[in-house]
Z-matrix of the N, CA and C atoms (Angstrom, degrees):
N
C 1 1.436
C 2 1.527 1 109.05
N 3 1.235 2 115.18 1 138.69
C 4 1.644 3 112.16 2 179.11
C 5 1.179 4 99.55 3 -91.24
N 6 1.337 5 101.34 4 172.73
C 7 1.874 6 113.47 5 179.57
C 8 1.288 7 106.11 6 -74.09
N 9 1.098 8 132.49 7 170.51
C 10 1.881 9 122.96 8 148.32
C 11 1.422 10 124.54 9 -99.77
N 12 1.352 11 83.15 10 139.79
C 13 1.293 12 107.03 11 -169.68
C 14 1.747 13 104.23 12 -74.84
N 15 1.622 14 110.46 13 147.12
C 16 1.567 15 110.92 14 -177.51
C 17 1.125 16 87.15 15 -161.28
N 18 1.343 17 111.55 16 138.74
C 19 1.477 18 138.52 17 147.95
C 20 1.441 19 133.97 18 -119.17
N 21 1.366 20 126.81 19 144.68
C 22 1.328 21 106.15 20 -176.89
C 23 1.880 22 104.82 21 -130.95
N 24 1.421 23 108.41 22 166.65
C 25 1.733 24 115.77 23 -175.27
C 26 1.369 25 96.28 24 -157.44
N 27 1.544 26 105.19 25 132.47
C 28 1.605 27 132.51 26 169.46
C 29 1.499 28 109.72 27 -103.57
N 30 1.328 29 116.61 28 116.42
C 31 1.573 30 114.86 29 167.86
C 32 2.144 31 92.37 30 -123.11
N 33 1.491 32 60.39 31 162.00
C 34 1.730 33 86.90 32 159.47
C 35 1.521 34 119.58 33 -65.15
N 36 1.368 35 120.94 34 159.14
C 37 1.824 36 141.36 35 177.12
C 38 1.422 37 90.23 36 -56.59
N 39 1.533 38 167.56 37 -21.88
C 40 1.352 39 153.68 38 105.18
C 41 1.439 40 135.39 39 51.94
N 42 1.445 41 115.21 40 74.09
C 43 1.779 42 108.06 41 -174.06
C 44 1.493 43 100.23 42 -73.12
N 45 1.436 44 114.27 43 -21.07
C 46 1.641 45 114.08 44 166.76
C 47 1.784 46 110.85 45 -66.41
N 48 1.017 47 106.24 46 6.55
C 49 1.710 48 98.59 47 174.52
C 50 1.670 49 114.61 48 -103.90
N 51 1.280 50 119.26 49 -23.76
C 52 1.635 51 140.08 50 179.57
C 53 1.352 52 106.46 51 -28.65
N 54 1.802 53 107.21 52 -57.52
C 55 1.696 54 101.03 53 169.26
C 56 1.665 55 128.29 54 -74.69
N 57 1.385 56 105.30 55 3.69
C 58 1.519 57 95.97 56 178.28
C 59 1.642 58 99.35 57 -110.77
N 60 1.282 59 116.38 58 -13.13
C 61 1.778 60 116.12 59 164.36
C 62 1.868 61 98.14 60 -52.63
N 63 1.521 62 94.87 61 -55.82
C 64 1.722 63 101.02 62 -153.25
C 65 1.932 64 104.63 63 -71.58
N 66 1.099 65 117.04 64 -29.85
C 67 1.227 66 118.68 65 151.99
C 68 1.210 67 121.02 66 -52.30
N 69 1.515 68 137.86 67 -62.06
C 70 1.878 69 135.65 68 154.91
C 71 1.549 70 96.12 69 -29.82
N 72 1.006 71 131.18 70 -71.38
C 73 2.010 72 137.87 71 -155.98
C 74 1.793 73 85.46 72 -61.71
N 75 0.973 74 141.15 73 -39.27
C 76 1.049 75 127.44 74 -178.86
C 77 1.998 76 129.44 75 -48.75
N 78 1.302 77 101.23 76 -25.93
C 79 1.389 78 113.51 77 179.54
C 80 1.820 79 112.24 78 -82.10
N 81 1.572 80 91.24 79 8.51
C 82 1.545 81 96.11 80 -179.44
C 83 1.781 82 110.44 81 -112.90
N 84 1.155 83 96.75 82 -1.07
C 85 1.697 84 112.65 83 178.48
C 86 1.954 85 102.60 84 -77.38
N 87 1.198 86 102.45 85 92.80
C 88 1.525 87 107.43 86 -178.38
C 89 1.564 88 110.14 87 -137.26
N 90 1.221 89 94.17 88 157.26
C 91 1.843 90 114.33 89 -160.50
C 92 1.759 91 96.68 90 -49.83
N 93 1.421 92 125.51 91 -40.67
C 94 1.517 93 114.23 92 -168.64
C 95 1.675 94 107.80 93 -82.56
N 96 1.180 95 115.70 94 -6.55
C 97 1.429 96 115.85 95 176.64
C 98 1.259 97 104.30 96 -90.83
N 99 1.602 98 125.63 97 121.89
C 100 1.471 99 126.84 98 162.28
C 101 1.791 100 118.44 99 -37.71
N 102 0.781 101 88.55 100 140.20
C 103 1.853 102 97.48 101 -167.69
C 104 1.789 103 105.84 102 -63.90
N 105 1.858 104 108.57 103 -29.55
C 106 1.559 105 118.14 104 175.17
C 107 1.164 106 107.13 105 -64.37
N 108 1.648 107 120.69 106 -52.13
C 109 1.159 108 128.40 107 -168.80
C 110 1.662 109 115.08 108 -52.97
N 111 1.189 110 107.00 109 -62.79
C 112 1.905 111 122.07 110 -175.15
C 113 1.389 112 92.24 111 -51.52
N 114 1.809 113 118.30 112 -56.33
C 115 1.526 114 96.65 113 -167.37
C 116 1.722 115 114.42 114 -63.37
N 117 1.064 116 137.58 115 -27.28
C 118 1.823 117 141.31 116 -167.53
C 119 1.335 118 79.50 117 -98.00
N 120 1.429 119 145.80 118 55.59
C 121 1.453 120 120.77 119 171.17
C 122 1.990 121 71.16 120 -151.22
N 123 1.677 122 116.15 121 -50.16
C 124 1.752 123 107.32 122 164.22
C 125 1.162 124 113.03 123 -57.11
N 126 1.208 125 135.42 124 -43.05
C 127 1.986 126 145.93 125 -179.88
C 128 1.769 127 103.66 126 -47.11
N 129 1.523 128 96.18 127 -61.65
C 130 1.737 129 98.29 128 163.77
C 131 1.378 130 129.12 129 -40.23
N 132 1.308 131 111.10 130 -61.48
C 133 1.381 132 128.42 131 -163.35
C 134 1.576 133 89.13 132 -84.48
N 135 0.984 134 140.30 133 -34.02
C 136 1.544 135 120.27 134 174.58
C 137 1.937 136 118.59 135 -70.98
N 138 1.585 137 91.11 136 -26.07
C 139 1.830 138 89.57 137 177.30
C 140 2.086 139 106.91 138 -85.25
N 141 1.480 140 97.36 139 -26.72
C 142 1.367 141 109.78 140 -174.46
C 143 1.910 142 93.42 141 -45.20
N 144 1.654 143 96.07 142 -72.67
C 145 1.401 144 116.56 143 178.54
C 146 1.309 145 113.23 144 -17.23
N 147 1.165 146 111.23 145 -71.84
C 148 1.682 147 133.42 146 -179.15
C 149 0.710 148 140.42 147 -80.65
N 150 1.563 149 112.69 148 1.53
C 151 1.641 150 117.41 149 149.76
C 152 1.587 151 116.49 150 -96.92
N 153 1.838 152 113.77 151 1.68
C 154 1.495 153 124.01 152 -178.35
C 155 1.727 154 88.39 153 -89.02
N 156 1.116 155 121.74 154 -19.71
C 157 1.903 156 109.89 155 -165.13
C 158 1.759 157 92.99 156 -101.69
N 159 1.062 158 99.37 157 -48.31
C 160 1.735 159 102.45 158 -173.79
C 161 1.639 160 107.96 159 -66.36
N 162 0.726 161 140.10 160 -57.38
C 163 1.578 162 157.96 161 -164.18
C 164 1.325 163 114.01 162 -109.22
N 165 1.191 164 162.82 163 -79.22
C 166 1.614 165 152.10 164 -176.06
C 167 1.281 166 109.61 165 -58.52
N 168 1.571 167 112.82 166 -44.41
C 169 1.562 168 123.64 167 -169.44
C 170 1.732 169 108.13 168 -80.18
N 171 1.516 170 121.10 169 -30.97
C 172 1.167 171 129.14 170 -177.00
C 173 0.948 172 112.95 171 5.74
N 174 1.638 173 129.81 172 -65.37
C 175 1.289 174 131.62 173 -150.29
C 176 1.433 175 100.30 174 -116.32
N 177 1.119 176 113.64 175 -3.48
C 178 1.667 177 97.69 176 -162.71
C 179 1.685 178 104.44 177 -99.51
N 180 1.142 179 137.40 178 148.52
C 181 1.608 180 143.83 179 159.39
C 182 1.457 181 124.90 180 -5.54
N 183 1.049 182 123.74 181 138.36
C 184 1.553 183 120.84 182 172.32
C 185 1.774 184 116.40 183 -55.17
N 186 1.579 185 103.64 184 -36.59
C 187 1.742 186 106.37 185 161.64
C 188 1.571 187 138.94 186 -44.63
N 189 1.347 188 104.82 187 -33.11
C 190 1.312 189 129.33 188 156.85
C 191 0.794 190 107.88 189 2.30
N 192 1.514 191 165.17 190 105.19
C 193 1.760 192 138.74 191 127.33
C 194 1.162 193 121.93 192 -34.73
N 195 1.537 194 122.37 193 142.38
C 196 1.311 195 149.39 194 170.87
C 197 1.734 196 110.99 195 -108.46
N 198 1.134 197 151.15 196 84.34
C 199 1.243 198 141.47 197 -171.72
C 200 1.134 199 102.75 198 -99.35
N 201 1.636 200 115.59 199 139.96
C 202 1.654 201 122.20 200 156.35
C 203 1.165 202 100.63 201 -148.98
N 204 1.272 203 97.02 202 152.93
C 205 1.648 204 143.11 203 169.63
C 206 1.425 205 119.91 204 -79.22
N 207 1.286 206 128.20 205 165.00
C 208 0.814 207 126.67 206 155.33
C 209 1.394 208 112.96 207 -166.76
N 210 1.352 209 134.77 208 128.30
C 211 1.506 210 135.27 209 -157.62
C 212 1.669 211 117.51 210 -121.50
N 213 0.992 212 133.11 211 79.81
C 214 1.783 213 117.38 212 -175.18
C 215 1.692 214 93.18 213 -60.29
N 216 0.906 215 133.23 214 136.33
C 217 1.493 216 153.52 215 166.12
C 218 1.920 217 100.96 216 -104.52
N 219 1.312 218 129.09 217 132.00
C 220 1.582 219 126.46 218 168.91
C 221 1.476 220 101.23 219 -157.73
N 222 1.504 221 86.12 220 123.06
C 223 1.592 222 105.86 221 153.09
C 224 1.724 223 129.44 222 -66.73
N 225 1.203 224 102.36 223 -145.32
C 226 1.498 225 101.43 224 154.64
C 227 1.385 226 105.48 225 -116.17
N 228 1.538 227 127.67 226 -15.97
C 229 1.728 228 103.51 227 176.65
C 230 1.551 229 87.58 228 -119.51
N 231 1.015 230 124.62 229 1.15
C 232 1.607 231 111.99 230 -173.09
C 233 1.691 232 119.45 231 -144.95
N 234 1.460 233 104.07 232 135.04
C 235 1.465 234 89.03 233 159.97
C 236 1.380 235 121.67 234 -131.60
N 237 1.591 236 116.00 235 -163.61
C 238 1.623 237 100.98 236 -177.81
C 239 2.381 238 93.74 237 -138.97
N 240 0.904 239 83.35 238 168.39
C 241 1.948 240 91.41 239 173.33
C 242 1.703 241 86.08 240 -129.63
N 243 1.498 242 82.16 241 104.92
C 244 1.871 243 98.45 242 159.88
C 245 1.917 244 112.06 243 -90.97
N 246 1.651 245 115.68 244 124.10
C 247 1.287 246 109.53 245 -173.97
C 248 1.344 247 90.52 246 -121.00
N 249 1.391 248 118.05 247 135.35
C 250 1.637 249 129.61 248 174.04
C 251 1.845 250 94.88 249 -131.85
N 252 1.228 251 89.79 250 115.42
C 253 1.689 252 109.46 251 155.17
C 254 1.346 253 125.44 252 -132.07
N 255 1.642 254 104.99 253 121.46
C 256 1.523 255 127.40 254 -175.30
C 257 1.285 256 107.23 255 -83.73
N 258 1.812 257 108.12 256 148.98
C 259 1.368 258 107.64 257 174.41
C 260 1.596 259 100.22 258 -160.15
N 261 1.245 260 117.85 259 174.12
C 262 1.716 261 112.49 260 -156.55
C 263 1.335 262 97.64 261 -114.09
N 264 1.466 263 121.17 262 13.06
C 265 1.699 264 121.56 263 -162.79
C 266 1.411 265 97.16 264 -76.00
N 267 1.276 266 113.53 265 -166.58
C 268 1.616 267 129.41 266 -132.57
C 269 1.817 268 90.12 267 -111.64
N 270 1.707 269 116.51 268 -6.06
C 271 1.535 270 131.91 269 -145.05
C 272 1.526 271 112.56 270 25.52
N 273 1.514 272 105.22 271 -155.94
C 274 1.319 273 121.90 272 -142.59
C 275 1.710 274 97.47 273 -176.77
N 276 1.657 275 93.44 274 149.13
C 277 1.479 276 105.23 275 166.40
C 278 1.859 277 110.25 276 -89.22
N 279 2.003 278 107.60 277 110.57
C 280 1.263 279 100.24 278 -165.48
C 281 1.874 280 107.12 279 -67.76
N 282 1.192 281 124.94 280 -41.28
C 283 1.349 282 129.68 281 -177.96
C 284 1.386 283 112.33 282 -57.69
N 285 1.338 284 114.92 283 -34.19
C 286 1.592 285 100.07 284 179.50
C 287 1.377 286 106.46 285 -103.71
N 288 1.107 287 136.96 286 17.08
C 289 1.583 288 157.17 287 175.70
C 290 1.613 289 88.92 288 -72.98
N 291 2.057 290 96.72 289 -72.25
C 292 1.650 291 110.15 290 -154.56
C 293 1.753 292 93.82 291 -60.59
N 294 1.765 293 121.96 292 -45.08
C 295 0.942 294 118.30 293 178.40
C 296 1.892 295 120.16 294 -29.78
N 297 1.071 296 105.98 295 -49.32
C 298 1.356 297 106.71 296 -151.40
C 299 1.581 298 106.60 297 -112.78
N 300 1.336 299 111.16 298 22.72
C 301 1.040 300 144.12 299 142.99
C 302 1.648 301 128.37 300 -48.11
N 303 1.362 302 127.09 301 95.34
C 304 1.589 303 113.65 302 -157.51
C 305 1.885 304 77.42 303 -96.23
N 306 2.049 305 104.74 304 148.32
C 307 1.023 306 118.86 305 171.51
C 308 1.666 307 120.00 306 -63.78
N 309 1.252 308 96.70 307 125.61
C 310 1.779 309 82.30 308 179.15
C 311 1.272 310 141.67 309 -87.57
N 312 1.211 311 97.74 310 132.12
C 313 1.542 312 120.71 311 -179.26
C 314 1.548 313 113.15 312 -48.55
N 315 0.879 314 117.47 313 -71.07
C 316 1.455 315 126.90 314 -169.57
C 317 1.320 316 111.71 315 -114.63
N 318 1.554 317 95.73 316 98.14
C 319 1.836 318 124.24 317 170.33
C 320 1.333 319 116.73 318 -38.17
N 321 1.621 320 122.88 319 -33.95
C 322 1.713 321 117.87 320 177.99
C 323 1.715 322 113.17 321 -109.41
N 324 1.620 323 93.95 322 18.28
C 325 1.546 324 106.88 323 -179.09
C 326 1.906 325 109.53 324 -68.58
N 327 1.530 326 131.47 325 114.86
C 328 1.714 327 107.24 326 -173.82
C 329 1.451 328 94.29 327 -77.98
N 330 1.338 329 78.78 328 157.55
C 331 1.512 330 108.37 329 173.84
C 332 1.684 331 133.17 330 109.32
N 333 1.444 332 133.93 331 -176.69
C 334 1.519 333 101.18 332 125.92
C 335 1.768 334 106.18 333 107.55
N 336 1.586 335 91.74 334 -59.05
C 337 1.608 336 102.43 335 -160.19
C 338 1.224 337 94.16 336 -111.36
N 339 1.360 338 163.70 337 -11.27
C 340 1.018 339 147.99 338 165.12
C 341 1.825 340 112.87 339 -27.92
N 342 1.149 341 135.13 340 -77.25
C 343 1.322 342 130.75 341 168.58
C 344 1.032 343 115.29 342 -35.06
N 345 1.757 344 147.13 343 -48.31
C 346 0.940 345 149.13 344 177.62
C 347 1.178 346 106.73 345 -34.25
N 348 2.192 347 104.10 346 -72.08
C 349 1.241 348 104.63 347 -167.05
C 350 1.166 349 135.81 348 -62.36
N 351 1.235 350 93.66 349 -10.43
C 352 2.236 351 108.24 350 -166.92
C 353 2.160 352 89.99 351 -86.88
N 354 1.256 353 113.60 352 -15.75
C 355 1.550 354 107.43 353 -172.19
C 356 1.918 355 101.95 354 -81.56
N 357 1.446 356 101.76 355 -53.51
C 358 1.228 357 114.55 356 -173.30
C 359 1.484 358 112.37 357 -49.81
N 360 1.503 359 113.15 358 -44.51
C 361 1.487 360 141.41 359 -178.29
C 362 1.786 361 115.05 360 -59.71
N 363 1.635 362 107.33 361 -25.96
C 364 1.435 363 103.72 362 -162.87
C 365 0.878 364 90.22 363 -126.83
N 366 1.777 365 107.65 364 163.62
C 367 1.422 366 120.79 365 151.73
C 368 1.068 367 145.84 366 -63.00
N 369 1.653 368 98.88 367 -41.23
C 370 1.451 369 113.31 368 176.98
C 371 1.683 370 93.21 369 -135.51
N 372 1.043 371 108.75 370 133.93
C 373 1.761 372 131.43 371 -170.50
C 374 1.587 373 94.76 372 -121.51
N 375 1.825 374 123.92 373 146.50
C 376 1.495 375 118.71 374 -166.37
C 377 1.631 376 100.87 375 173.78
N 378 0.825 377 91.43 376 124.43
C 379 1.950 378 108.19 377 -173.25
C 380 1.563 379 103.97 378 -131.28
N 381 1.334 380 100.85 379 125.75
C 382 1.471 381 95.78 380 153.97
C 383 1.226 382 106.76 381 177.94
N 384 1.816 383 114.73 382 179.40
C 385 1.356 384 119.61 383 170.32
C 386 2.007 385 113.81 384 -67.74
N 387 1.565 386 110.65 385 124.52
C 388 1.472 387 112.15 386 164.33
C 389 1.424 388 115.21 387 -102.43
N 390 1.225 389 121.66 388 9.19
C 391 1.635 390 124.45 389 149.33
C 392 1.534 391 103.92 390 157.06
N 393 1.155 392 104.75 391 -168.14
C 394 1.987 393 107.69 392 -138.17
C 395 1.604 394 90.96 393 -59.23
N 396 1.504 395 150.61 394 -24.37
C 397 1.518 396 145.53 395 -168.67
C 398 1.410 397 97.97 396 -97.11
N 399 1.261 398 140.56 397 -39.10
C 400 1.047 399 129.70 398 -127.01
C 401 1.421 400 122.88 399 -157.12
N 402 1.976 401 125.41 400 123.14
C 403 0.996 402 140.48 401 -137.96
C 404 1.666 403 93.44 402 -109.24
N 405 1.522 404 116.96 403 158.69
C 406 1.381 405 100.48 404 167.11
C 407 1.947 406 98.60 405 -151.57
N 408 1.450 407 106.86 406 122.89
C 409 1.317 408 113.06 407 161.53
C 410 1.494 409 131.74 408 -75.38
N 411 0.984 410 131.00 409 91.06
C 412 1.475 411 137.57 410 -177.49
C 413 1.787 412 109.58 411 -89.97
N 414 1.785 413 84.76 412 119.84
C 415 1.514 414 79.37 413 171.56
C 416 1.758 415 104.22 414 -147.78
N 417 1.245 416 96.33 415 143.33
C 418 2.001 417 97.53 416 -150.38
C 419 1.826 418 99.09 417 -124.99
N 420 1.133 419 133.94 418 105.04
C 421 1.384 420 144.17 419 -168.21
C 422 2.053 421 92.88 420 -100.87
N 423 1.143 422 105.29 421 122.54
C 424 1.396 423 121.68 422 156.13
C 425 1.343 424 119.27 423 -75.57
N 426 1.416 425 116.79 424 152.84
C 427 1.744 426 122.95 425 167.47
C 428 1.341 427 124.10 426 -148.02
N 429 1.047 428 122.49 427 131.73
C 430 2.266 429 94.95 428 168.49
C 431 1.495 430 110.26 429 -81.91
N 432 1.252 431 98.45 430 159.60
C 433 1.366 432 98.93 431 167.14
C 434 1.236 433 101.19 432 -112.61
N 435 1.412 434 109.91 433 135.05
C 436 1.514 435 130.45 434 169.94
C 437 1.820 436 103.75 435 -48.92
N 438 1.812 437 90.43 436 146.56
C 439 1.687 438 86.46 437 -172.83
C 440 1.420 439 101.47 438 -101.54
């Protein structure tokens, strides 16, 4: 079994930073990860991103920290991509959020679907407060690895 691999990156409150997150997530695109998987695991981490600058960060400064994680977890037939992104917002109840969530109608409509897609996309979807500043989105995609 290998160890897991983790890396972590702090940007600024920044929707101009999204392509230099997805550039970092890029060093996680490797031959044992299904090529579907890594991409809906960047799709995540780009709506994760952008609903921490648009929505938690709303009000707060461009200085802000944004922290994420990122964890390869591997078995011997399986692994998982653990994504943790921190944010200093005020949180939210995630289940009655997704609840009250109307399905969307219109696929090139902005907005809206970010939560959706990061639910549909993961295995395990998870919001909450990790102490009195600070919120953390966890979202953890499974895979096999071919034997």
């Amino acid at each position: 079994m290998k160890p897991a691999q983790v890396s972590r990156i702090q940007t600024r409150t920044d929707l101009q930073l999204l392509e230099q997150v997805l550039e970092w997530f890029a060093q996680f695109d490797q031959p044992e990860i299904p090529r579907a998987v890594w991409l809906q695991c960047r799709l995540a981490l780009a709506e994760g991103f952008t609903n921490a600058v648009r929505h938690a960060h709303v009000d707060k400064p461009v200085e802000t920290p944004i922290e994420i994680e990122v964890k390869l977890a591997r078995q011997p037939k399986h692994g998982a991509i653990e994504l943790r992104i921190w944010d200093y917002g005020s949180g939210f109840d995630l289940n009655h959020r997704l609840d009250s969530l109307p399905e969307p109608q219109n696929h090139q409509a902005d907005g809206g679907r970010g939560l959706k897609i990061i639910q549909q996309t993961a295995d395990v979807m998870q919001y909450g407060a990790v102490d009195a500043e600070r919120n953390c989105l966890l979202i953890i995609k499974n895979y096999a690895i071919p034997s």
